[in-house]
N, C-alpha and C positions, 0 to 999 in steps of 0.2 A: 953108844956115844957118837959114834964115826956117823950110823943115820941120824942122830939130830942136828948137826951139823950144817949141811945141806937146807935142811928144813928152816932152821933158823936162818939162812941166809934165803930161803928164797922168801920167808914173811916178812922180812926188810925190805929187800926189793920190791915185793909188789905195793909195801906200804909207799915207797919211795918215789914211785911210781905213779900212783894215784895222787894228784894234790886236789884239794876242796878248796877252790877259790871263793865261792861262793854257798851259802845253804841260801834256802827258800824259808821265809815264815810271814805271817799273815801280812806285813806292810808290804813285802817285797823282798827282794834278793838283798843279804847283805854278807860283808866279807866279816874279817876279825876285829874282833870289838867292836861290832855292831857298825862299821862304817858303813859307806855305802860305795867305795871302792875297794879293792884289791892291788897292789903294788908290788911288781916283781923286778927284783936286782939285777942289773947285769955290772956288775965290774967294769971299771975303764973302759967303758962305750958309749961314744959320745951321741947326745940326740938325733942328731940327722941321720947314722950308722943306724939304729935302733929304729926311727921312723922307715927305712928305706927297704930294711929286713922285714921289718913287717906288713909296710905297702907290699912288697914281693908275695911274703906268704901268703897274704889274702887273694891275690890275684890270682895265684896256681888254685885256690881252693873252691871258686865261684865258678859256674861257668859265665856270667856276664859280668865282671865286676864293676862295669862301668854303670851298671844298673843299679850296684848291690852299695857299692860305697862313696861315702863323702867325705873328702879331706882338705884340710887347712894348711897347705905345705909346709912340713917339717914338722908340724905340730901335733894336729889330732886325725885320727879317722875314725868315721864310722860308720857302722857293718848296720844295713837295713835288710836281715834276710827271710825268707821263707821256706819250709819242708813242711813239704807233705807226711803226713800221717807219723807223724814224730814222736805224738806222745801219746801213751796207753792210759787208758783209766776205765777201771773195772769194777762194773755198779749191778747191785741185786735190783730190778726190775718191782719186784714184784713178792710178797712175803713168803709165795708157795714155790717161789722159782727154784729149781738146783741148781746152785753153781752162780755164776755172774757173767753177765755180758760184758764183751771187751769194743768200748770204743778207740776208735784211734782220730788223735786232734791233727791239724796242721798246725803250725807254731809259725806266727810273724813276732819278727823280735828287732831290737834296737842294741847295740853293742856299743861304745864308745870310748876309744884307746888315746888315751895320752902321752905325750914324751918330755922327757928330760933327760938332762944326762946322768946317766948309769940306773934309770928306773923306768919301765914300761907302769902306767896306771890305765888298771879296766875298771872301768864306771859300771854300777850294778846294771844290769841287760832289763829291761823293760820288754813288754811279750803277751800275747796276746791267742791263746788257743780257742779253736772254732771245727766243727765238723761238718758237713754237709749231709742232710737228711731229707730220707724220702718219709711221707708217713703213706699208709695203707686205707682202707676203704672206713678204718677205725676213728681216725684221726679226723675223716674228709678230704683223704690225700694232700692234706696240707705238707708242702715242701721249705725248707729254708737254712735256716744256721743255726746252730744250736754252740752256745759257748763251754768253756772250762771256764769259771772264775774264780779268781785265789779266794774270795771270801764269802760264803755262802752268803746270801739276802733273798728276801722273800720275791722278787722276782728271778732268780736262777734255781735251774733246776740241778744244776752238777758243777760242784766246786772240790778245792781242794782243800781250803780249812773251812769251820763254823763258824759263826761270829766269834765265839770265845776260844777260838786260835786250834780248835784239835783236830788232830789230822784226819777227814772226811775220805782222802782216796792218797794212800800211802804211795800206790802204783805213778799216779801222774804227780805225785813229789818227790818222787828216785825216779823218776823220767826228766822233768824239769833242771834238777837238780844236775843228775850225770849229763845232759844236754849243753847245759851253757858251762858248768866243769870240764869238760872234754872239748868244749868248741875252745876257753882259754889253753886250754896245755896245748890244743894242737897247734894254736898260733905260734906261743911261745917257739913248740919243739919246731917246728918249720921256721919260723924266723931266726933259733939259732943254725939250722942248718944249711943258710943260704950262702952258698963259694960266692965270695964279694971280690972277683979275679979283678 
């Protein structure tokens, strides 16, 4: 009993831990009950407080953020960012192949944070995955962009759902997914941590 104990408290925490602001499915990102925002509480904090915490955290967290964000004073910001090789997705080539190749995308994305008082609102993140490809003597050395697109059509070749919504590459939807979930908690956790001296 004394070892369950422990255990049971550390599967709370890590659950407590983790928040799913956002899932991914074929339209796009959406939060609870199908919105297409997320909204998180803060108690007795008035918008401009809540606007200024999170202008701060954003800035510690970009290296340019003069490049990265656009804001409407006191009101909204938002985050226009780019990373390199962000998100994996892991495709069988070929039906004799063993195993799967692992691409990695860069990921441009759109963010959009709202304020009021005593509530932060994150607008679903918009995004857009792309890889850079050489091809071989096979191809014709044709080089260029090759996308991720959330919904398979007959001109893409690597997506993440099929037309009828099922999951095509599990790996860049637990990529996606934990990408723009972790990009919201770490604002959050950084904009509550800002000494407002």
């Amino acid at each position: 009993m004394k070892r369950l104990i422990p255990l049971i408290a550390l599967l709370l925490f890590a659950e407590v831990g983790y928040a799913q602001y956002f899932s991914l499915a074929p339209a796009g990102f959406v939060a609870a009950d199908n919105l297409e925002y997320a909204v998180v509480d803060f108690p007795d904090t008035k918008q401009d407080v809540l606007y200024k915490n999170v202008l701060r955290a954003l800035t510690s967290m970009y290296k340019d953020p003069k490049e990265v964000l656009s804001v409407v004073e006191g009101e909204s910001i938002t985050v226009k960012g780019y990373e390199q090789e962000a998100i994996l997705d892991q495709v069988k080539l070929s039906p004799i192949q063993i195993g799967k190749t692992t691409y990695k995308y860069d990921i441009s994305y759109t963010l959009s944070i709202q304020f009021k008082d005593n509530k932060i609102r994150f607008n679903r993140p918009s995004f857009e995955c792309r890889r850079w490809y050489e091809g071989g003597y096979k191809s014709g050395w044709a080089t260029g962009w090759s996308y991720l697109v959330l919904v398979k059509d007959k001109n893409s070749k690597y997506a993440v759902f099929d037309k009828n919504g099922k999951v095509l590459s599990q790996e860049a939807l637990d990529g996606l997914e934990g990408h723009f979930n972790n990009l919201t908690k770490d604002i959050i956790e950084k904009s509550k941590a800002i000494d407002n001296w």
